[in-house]
C-alpha positions as YAML, in Angstrom:
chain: A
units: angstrom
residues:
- id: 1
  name: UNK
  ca: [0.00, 0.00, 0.00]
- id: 2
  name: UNK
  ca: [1.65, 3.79, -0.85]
- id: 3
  name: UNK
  ca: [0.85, 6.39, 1.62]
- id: 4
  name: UNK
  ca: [1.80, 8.51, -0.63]
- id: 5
  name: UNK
  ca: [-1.48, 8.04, -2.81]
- id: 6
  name: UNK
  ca: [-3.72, 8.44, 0.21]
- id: 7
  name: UNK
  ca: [-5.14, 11.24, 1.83]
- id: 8
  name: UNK
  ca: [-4.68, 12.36, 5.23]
- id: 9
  name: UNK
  ca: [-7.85, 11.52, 6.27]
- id: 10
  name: UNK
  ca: [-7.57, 8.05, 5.31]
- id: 11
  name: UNK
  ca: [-3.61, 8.05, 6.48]
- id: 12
  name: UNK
  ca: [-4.97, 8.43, 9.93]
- id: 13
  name: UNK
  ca: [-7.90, 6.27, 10.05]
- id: 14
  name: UNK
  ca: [-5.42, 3.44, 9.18]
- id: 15
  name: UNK
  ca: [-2.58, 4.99, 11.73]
- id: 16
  name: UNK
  ca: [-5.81, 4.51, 14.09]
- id: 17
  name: UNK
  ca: [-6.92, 1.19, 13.19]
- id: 18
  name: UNK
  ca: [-3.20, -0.32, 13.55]
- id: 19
  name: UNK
  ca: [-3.27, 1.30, 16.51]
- id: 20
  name: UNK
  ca: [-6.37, -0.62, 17.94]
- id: 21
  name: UNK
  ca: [-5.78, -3.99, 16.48]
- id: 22
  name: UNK
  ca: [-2.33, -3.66, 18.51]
- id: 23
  name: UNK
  ca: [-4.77, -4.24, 21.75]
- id: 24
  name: UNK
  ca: [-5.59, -7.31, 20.79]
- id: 25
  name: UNK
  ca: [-2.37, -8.99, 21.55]
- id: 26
  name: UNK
  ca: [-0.63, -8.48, 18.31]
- id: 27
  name: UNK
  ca: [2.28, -5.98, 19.41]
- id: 28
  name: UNK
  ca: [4.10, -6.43, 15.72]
- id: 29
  name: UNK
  ca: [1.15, -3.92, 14.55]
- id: 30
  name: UNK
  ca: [2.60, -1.37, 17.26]
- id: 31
  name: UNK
  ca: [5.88, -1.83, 15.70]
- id: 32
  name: UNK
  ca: [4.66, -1.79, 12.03]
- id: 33
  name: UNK
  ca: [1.92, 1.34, 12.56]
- id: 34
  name: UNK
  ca: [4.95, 3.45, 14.26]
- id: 35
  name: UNK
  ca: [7.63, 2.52, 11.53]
- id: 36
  name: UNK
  ca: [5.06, 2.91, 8.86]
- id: 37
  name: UNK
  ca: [3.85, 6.39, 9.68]
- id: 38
  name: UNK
  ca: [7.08, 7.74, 11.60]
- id: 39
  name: UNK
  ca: [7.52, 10.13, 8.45]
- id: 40
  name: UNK
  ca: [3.74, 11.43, 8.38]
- id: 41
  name: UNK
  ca: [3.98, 11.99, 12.23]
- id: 42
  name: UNK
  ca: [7.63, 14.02, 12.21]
- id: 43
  name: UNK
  ca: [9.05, 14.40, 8.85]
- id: 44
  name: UNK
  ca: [6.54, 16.12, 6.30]
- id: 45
  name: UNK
  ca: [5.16, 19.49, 6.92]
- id: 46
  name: UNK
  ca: [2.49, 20.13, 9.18]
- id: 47
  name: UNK
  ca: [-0.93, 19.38, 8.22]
- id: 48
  name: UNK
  ca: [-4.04, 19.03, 9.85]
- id: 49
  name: UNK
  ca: [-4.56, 15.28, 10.96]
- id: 50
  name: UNK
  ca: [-0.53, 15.34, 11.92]
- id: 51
  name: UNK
  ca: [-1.02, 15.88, 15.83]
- id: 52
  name: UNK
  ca: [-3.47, 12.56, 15.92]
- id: 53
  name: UNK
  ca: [-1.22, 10.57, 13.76]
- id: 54
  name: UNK
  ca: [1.56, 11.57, 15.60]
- id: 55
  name: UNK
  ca: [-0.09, 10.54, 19.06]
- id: 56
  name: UNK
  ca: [-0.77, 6.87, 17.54]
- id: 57
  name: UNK
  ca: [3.04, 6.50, 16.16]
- id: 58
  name: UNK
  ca: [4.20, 7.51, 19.91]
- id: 59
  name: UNK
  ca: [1.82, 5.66, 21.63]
- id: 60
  name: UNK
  ca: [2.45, 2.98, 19.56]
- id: 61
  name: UNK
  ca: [6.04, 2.52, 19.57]
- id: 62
  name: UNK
  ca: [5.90, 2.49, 23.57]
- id: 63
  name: UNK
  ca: [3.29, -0.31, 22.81]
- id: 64
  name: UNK
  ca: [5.80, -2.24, 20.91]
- id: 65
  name: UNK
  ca: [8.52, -1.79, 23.48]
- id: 66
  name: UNK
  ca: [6.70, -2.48, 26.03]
- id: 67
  name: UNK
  ca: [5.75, -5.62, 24.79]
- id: 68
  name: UNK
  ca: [9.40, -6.41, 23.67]
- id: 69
  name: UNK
  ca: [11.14, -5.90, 27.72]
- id: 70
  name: UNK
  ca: [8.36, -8.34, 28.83]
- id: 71
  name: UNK
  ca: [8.90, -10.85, 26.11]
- id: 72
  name: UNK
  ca: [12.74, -10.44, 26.62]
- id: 73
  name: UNK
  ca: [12.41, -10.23, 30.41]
- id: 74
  name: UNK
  ca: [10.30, -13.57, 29.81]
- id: 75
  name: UNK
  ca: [12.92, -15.17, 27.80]
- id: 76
  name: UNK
  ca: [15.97, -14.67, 30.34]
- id: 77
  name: UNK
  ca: [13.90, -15.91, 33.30]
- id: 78
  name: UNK
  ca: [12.86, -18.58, 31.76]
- id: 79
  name: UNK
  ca: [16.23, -20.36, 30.28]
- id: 80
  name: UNK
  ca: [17.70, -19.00, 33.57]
- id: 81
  name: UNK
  ca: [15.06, -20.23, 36.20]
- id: 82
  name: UNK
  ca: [13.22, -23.48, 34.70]
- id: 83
  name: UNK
  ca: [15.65, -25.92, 36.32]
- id: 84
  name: UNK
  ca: [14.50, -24.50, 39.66]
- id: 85
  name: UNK
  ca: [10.79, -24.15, 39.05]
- id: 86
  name: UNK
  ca: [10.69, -28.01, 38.58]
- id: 87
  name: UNK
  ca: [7.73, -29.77, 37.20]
- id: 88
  name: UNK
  ca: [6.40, -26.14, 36.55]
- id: 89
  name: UNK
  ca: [9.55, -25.56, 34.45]
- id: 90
  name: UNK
  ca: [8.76, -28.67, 32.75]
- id: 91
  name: UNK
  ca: [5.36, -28.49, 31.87]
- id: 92
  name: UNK
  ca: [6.04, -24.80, 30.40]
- id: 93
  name: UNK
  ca: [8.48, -26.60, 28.42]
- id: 94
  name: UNK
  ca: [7.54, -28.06, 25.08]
- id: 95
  name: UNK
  ca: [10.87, -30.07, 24.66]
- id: 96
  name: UNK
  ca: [11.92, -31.33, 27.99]
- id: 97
  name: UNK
  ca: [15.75, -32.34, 28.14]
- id: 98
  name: UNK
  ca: [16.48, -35.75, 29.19]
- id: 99
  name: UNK
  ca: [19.90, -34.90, 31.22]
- id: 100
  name: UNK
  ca: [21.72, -37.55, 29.11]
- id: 101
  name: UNK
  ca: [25.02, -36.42, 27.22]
...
């Protein structure tokens, strides 16, 4: 799709639908919607829909790395901790290891 061919109006009724659909779990939206429009929101001359569009890139692109820290944060305590949760660690575990060499 080429921003470039729509109008404003449009430009930020899709900055604001990414923008919602990110709520529903999907946090590579966040990270697509404020990549996508980061030149709309700070880049190209003012115009008048700029301030909301520029709201949903920001908001958004906390969204995403929000998301990322817990996922990461997730991630290290996980490999680093499972041992010691035991059968917890294990059942969170979709390959368990044997503890054969």
């Amino acid at each position: 799709m080429d921003l470039n061919r729509m109008s404003d109006t449009k430009k930020l009724q899709l900055c604001r639908w990414y923008f919602k659909v990110g709520f529903v779990l999907l946090p590579f939206v966040w990270a697509v919607n404020s990549i996508w429009f980061f030149k709309e929101a700070f880049v190209r001359p003012p115009f008048e829909e700029q301030k909301q569009i520029k709201k949903y890139v920001i908001m958004s692109g906390a969204g995403a790395i929000a998301w990322a820290i817990v996922l990461i944060s997730w991630a290290v305590a996980f490999q680093l901790q499972r041992v010691s949760w035991g059968s917890t660690g294990d059942a969170l575990s979709f390959i368990v290891p044997l503890g054969r060499a």
